[in-house]
N, C-alpha and C positions, 0 to 999 in steps of 0.2 A: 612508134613500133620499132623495134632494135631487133636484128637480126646478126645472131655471128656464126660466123662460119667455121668450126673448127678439125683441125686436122692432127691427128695422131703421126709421128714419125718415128722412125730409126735407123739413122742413115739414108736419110733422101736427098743430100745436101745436091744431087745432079737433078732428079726430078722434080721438086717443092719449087722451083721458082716457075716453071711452066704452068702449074696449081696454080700457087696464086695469082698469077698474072689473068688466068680464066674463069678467077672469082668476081663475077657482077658487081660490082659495088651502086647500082641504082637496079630497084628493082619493084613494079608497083605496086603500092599499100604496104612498102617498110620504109621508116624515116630514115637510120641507119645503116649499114651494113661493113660490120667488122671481122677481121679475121682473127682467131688464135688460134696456135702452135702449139702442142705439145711434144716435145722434144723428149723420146723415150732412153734418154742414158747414149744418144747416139756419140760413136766414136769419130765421126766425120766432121764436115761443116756447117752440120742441119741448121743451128740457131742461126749461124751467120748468114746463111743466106737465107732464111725466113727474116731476120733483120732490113734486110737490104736489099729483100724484094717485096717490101711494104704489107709485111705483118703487123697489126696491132697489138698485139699481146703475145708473148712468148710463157708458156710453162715445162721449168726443162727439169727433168730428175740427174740426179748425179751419177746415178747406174740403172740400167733397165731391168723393170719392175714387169713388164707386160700387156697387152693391147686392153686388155681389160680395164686395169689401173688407168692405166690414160686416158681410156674413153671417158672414166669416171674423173678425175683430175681437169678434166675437159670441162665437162659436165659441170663441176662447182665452182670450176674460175667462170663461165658465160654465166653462171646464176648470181653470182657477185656483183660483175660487169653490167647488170643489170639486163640480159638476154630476155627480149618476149618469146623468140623462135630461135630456136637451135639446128643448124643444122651438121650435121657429121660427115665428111669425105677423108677419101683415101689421098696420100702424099704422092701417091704415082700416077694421079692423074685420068687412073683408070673408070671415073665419072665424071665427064664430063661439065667445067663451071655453069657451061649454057644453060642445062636442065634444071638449077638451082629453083629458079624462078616457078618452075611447072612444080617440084616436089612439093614447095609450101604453098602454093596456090590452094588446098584443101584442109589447108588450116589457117589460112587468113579467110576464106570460107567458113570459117566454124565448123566442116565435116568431120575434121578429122585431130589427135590429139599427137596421133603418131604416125606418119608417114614413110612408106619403105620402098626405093628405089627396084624395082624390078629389071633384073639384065636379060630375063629370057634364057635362063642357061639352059636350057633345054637344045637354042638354035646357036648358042655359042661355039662357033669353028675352033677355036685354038684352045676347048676345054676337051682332054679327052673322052672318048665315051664312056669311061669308067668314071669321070668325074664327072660329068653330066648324069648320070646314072644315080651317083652317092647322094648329089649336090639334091634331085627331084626328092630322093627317098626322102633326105636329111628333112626338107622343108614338109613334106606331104607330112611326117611325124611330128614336127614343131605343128603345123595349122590342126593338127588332132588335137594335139596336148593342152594348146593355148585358147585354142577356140575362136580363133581367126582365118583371116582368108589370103594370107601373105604368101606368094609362091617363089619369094627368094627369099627366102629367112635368112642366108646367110650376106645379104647384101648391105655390106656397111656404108653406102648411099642411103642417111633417111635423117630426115626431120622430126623433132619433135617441141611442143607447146613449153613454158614455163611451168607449169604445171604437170605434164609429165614427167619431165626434167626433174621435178622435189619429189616424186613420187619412185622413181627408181632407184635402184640399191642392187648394185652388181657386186655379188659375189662368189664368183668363177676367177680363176686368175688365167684361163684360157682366151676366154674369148666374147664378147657384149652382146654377140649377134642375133646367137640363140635365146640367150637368157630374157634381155631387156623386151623380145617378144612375148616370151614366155610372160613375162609378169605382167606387162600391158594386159594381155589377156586375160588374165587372173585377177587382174586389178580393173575391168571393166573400162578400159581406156576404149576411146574409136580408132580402130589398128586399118590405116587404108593402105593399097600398095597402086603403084602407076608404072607402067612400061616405058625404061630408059633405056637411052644410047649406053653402049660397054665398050672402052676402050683395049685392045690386048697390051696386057702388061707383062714384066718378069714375073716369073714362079714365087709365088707368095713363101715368106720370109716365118710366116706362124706354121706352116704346113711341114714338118720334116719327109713327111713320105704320108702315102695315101690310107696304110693301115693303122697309122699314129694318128691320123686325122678324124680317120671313124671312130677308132677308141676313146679318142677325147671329147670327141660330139654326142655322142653315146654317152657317157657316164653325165656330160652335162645335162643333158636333157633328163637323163634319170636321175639324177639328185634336185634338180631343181622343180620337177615334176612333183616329185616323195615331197621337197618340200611345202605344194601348197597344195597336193592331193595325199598326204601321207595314209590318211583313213582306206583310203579306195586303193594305195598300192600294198599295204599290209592284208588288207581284208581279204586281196585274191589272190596272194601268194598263203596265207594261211587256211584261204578256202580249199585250196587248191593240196598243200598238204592234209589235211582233213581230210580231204574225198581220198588219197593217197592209202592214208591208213585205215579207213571202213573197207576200202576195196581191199584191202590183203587181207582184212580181219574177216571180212565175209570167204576170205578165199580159203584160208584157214579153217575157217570153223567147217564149210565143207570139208573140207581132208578131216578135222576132227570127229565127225558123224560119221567117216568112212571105218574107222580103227582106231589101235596102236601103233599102232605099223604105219599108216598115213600122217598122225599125229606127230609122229618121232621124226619121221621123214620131212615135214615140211615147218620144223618147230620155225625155223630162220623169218618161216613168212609173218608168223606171229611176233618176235621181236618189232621186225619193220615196224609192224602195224603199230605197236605200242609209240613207238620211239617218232614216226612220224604225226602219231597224233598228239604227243606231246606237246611235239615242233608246232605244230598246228594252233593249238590252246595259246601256247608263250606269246605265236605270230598276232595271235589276234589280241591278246593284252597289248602287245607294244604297239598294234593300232592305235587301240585306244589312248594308251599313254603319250602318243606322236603327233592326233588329233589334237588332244589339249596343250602340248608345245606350241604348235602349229596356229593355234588360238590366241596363245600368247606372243609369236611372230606377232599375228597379225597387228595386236596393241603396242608393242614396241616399234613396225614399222609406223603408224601414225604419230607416236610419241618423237618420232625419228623425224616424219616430215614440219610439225608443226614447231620440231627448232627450228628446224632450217628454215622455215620462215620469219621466225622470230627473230635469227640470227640477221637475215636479211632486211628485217625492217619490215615483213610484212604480215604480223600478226595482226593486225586488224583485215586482214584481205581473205577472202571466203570462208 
């Protein structure tokens, strides 16, 4: 059983060696435990000192690409490396190495496929209460969407099997957090979560300000949602124009039983009416036409996981 540990960076060349030094390297029921680096385009001395502070594997980009890319880049050098357990931390050390051992504990158990570090942000002191605020909403709306029971969706402290690992396909260039929960759930994966130590760290480096941070968590969840409920998000935004345009058309045809006079006077309400139930009809064909996209996602993702096994050597394996 091989376990690596990998860490996304950009510019940690100060923090990254504290990391690694509190990465467990024995740990019971894994034979291995290696670390790799992902070095995002850093301008500092991130590689070097993941070299020289006993990284096993380094993967560095020439320019920074984004946490996403890397988690993913991550993700395909441990599947190479031949990784059974994957586990994911941050370069500033703000998860603790100690906990390592407690995260995969429920997937060397066979409970669990996917594992997610809980910080409690709720009782987090050094998170403002506007960020504690955003941080509850943000997850309460991923465990809707996903259909799990993870209460830090945004915690990139978590472990995941070899098998969810060929299964995942991040395509946000924001950020893994939300999404790769997102799809475990949609993909029927075992999503557990356990309450960890949180270290306070500097002001996150993906965050430019707090209303840039809801806009872009927001739109992720909404498109990646559309993408694997597309039928159910057209249906009630076109249901929703429908009902829009009967109710002015009913409202209308009153005024029209009243006269001429009423008739002339509220002709505007009867445009609406026509023009949103147009809107209405279009909505609900491009449901339909999104469903069967959305069908075809689904064959192309499997067609997607069974190279990668293939590529790995393990088409003979489930």
């Amino acid at each position: 059983m091989k376990l690596i540990v990998q860490i996304p960076c950009l510019n940690e060349e100060a923090t990254l060696p504290e990391t690694l030094k509190a990465v467990p390297r024995s740990i019971p029921g894994i034979d291995v435990v290696e670390v790799l680096v992902v070095d995002d385009g850093s301008t500092d001395g991130t590689s070097r000192a993941a070299r020289e502070n006993g990284a096993d594997h380094i993967v560095r980009f020439t320019r920074r690409k984004g946490l996403a890319a890397g988690f993913m880049a991550g993700l395909d050098a441990c599947l190479r490396l031949g990784a059974d357990v994957i586990v994911n931390t941050d370069a500033d050390h703000q998860y603790p190495g100690h906990e390592i051992p407690r995260l995969v504990a429920p997937i060397l158990a066979g409970q669990a496929d996917m594992v997610v570090g809980d910080r409690g942000v709720e009782d987090i002191a050094h998170f403002s209460w506007t960020k504690r605020r955003l941080q509850g909403a943000g997850s309460w709306v991923v465990r809707k969407v996903s259909g799990t029971a993870v209460a830090d969706a945004t915690s990139g402290f978590r472990a995941l099997t070899r098998e969810a690992a060929l299964r995942i396909n991040i395509v946000s260039e924001f950020t893994y957090t939300l999404e790769s929960i997102i799809q475990a759930g949609k993909k029927r994966m075992a999503v557990a979560h356990l309450p960890i130590d949180a270290r306070e760290t500097r002001p996150s480096r993906l965050i430019t300000s707090t209303w840039d941070y809801v806009k872009r968590s927001a739109a992720t969840i909404l498109r990646i949602y559309a993408m694997y409920e597309p039928f159910k998000v057209f249906v009630l935004t076109g249901t929703v124009l429908l009902t829009g345009g009967v109710a002015l058309g009913l409202r209308y045809a009153w005024f029209w039983a009243q006269g001429e006079v009423a008739r002339a006077a509220h002709l505007q309400s009867a445009i609406l009416a026509v023009l949103l139930l147009i809107l209405g009809f279009q909505t609900l064909q491009w449901g339909v036409m999104a469903d069967l996209i959305a069908n075809n996602r689904k064959l192309i993702e499997d067609l997607l996981y069974r190279i990668r096994k293939m590529e790995l050597g393990e088409g003979g394996r489930g």
